[in-house]
C-alpha positions as CSV (number, residue, x, y, z in Angstrom):
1,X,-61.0,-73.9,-40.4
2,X,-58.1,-72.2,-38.5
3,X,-59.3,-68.7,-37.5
4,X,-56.5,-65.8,-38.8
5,X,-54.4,-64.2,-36.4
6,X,-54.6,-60.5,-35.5
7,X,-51.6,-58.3,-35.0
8,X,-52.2,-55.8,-32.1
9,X,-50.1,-52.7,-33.0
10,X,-49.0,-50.6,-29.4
11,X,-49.8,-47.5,-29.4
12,X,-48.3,-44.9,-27.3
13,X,-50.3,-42.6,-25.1
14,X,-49.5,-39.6,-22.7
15,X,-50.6,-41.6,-19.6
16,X,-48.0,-44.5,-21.3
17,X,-44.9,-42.4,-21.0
18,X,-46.0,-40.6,-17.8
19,X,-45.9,-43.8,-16.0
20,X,-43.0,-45.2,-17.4
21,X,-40.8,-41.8,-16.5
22,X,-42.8,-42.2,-12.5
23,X,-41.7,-45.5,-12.3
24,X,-37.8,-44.9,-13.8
25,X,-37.2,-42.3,-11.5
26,X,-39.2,-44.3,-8.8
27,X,-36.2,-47.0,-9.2
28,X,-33.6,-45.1,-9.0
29,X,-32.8,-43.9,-13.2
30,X,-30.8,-40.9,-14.1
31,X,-33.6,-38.7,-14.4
32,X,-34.6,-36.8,-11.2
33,X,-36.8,-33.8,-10.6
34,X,-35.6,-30.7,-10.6
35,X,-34.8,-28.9,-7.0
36,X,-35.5,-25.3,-6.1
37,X,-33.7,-24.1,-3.3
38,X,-35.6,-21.2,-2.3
39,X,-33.6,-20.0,1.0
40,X,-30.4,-20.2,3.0
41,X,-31.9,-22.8,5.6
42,X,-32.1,-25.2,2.4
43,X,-28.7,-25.2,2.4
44,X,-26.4,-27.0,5.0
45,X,-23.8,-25.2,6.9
46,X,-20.2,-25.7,5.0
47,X,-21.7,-26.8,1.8
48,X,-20.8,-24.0,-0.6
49,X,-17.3,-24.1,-1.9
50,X,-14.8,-21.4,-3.7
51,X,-11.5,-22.5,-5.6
52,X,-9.7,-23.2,-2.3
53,X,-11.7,-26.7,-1.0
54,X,-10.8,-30.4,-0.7
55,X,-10.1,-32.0,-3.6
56,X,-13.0,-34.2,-4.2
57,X,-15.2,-30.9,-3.4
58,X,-16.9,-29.2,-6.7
59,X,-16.1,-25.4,-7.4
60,X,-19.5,-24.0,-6.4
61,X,-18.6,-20.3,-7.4
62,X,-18.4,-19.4,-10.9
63,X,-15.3,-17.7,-11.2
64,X,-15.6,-13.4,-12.1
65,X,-18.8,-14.0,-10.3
66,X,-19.0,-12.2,-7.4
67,X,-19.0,-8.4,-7.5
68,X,-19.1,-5.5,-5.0
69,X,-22.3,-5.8,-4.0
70,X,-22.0,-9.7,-2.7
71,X,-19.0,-8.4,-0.3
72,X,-20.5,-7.2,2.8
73,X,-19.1,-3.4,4.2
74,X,-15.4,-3.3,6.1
75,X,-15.6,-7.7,5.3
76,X,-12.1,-6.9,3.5
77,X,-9.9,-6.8,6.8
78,X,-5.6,-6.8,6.1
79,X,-5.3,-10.3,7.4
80,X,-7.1,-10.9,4.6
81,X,-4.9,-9.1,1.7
82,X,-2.2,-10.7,0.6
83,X,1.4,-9.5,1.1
84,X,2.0,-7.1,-1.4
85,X,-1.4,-7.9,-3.5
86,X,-2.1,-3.8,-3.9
87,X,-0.3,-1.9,-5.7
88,X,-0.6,2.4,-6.4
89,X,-2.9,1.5,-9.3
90,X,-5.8,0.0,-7.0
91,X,-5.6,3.4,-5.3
92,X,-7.7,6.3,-5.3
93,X,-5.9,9.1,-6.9
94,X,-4.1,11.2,-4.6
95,X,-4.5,8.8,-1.2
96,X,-0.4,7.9,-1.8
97,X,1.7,9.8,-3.9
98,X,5.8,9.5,-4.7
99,X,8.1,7.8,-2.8
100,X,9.0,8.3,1.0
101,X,11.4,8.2,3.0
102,X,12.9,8.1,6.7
103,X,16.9,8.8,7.8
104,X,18.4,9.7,11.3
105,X,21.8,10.4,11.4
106,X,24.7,11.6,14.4
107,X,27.6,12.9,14.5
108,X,30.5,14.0,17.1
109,X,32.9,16.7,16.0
110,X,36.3,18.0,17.5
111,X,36.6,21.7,17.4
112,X,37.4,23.1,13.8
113,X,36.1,19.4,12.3
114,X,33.3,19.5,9.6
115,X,31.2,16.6,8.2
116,X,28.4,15.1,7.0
117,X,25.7,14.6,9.3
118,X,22.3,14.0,7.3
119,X,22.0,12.8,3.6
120,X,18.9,13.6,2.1
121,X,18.0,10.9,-1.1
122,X,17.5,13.2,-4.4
123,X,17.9,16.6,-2.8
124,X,21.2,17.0,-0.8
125,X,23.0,16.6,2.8
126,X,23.2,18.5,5.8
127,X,27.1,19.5,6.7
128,X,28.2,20.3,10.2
129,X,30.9,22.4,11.6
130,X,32.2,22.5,15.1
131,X,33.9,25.7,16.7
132,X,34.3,26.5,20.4
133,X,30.9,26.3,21.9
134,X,29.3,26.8,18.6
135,X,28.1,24.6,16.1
136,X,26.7,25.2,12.6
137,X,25.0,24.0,10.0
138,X,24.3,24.1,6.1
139,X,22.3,22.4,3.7
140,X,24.4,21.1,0.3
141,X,22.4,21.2,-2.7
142,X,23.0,18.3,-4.9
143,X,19.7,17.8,-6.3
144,X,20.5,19.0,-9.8
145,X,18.4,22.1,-9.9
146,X,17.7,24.5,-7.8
147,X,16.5,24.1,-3.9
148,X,14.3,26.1,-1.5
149,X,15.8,25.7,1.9
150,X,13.2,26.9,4.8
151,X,15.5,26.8,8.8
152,X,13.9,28.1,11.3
153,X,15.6,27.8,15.1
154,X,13.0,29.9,17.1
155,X,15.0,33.0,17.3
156,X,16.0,33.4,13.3
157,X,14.3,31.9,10.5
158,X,15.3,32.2,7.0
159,X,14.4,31.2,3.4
160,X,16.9,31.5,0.8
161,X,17.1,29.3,-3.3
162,X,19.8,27.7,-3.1
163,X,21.5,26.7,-6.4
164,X,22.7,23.1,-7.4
165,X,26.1,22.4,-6.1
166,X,26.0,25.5,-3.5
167,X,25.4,25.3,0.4
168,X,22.8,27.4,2.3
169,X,23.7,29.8,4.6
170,X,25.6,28.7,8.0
171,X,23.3,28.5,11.3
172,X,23.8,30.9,13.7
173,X,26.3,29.6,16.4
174,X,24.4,28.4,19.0
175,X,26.0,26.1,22.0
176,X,22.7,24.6,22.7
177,X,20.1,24.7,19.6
178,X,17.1,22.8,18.0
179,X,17.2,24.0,14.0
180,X,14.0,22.5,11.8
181,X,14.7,22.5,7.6
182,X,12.5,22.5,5.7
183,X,14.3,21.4,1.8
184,X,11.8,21.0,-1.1
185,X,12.4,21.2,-5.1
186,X,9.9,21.5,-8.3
187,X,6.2,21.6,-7.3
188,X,3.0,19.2,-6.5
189,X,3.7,15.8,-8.0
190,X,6.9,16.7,-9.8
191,X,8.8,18.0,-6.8
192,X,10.5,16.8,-3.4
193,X,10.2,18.1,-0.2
194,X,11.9,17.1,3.3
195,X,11.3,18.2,6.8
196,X,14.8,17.9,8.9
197,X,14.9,18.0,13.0
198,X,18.2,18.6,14.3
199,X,19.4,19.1,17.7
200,X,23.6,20.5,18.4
201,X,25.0,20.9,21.5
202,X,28.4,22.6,21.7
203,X,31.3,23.1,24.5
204,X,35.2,23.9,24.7
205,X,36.2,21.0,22.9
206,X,33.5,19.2,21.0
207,X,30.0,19.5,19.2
208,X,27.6,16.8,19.0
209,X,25.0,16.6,16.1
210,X,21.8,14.3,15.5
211,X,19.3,14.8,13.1
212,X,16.2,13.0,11.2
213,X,14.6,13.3,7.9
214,X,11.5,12.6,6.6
215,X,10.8,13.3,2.9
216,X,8.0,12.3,0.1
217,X,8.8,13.0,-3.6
218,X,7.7,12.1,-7.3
C-alpha cells in the first residue's frame, strides 16, 4: 500500500529573513547599512563639493543652505566678490549715499580774458578773469534753484545765496592766491554739495588758473 505524500508548507520566521538580508548585503546587494559620519576626520580632504566641481562630481550643498552662521568672521575678502555683485541695496543705510564725483580743471588767461575754468555736474562752474597781476574768480549758478557759495582765501571769507543763473561775488584780486569754495544746494539727502581748491597766480601779462572738485549729491 503506497504511503500518502505530505506537503511541507515554509514558513517564514524572523531569524529566516535576518539571514537572508546578512547574506544579500554579505554579497554585494543594493542594500547597505546605513553610515553615520560623526566628525570632520570621517571625511577625506577635497570630498565636499558646492555648484562649481568637476562634472562627474555630485552637488553636495543643498542650495539656500548655508546661512550667516556657517561663514566664518572677515572669510568674505574682495577677491572674493564679484565685479559689480553689490549694489546700494546690500548696504547699510547711510554707509554710501548719492552720487560722487571728482574734476580738475586749468586754465591760462591773457590779460582782460575770461573763462571757464571748473564745471561743477548739477550745481554750476567756476569763471575766471585775468587783469594785470590780479586774477578773479566767481562761481555761476546753474543748478536751477538757489546756491549757497562758502570762499574762503585766508585773509577774506564770505558766504552769500546765490540765485539760479547769477554769479557770486568776484575774489579779491590777488597775484598769488589759494581760494577754497565751498558750493552746496537743498539739504541732507536731497541736496549737493562741492568742496573746490583753486590756486591763481597772476603777472603783467597773464594769469594761470587750476582747480579741483570733489562733490557728493542725491
Amino acid at each position: 500500500m503506497p504511503r500518502p505524500r505530505i506537503r511541507i508548507r515554509p514558513r517564514l520566521s524572523y531569524a529566516n529573513v535576518a539571514a537572508s538580508l546578512a547574506l544579500f548585503v554579505a554579497l554585494g546587494g543594493t542594500a547597505a547599512a546605513a553610515v553615520v559620519v560623526n566628525s570632520n576626520q570621517d571625511i577625506a580632504p577635497g570630498t565636499i563639493f558646492g555648484s562649481i566641481k568637476p562634472a562627474a562630481a555630485n552637488d553636495n550643498v543643498v542650495d539656500g543652505s548655508l546661512g550667516a552662521n556657517d561663514l566664518a568672521a572677515g572669510a568674505v575678502t574682495n577677491p572674493k566678490v564679484a565685479p559689480g555683485a553689490i549694489g546700494l541695496d546690500k548696504l547699510a543705510s547711510h554707509v554710501v549715499t548719492g552720487k560722487g564725483g571728482a574734476t580738475f580743471g586749468r586754465l591760462s588767461l591773457t590779460q582782460g580774458g575770461s573763462g571757464t575754468l571748473l564745471p561743477v555736474a548739477g550745481l554750476g562752474s567756476l569763471v575766471a578773469s585775468c587783469a594785470p597781476f590780479a586774477g578773479t574768480l566767481q562761481f555761476h549758478n546753474t543748478s536751477g534753484q538757489p546756491v549757497t557759495v562758502f570762499m574762503d582765501d585766508v585773509a577774506f571769507t564770505a558766504v552769500n545765496t546765490i540765485d539760479n543763473g547769477a554769479l557770486s561775488p568776484a575774489t579779491p584780486n590777488r597775484f598769488l592766491n589759494h581760494l577754497t569754495y565751498q558750493v552746496s544746494r537743498g539739504t541732507g539727502a536731497r541736496g549737493q554739495m562741492a568742496t573746490i581748491d583753486v590756486f591763481e597766480t597772476s603777472d603783467d601779462a597773464k594769469c594761470s588758473f587750476q582747480a579741483q572738485s570733489v562733490s557728493l549729491g542725491s
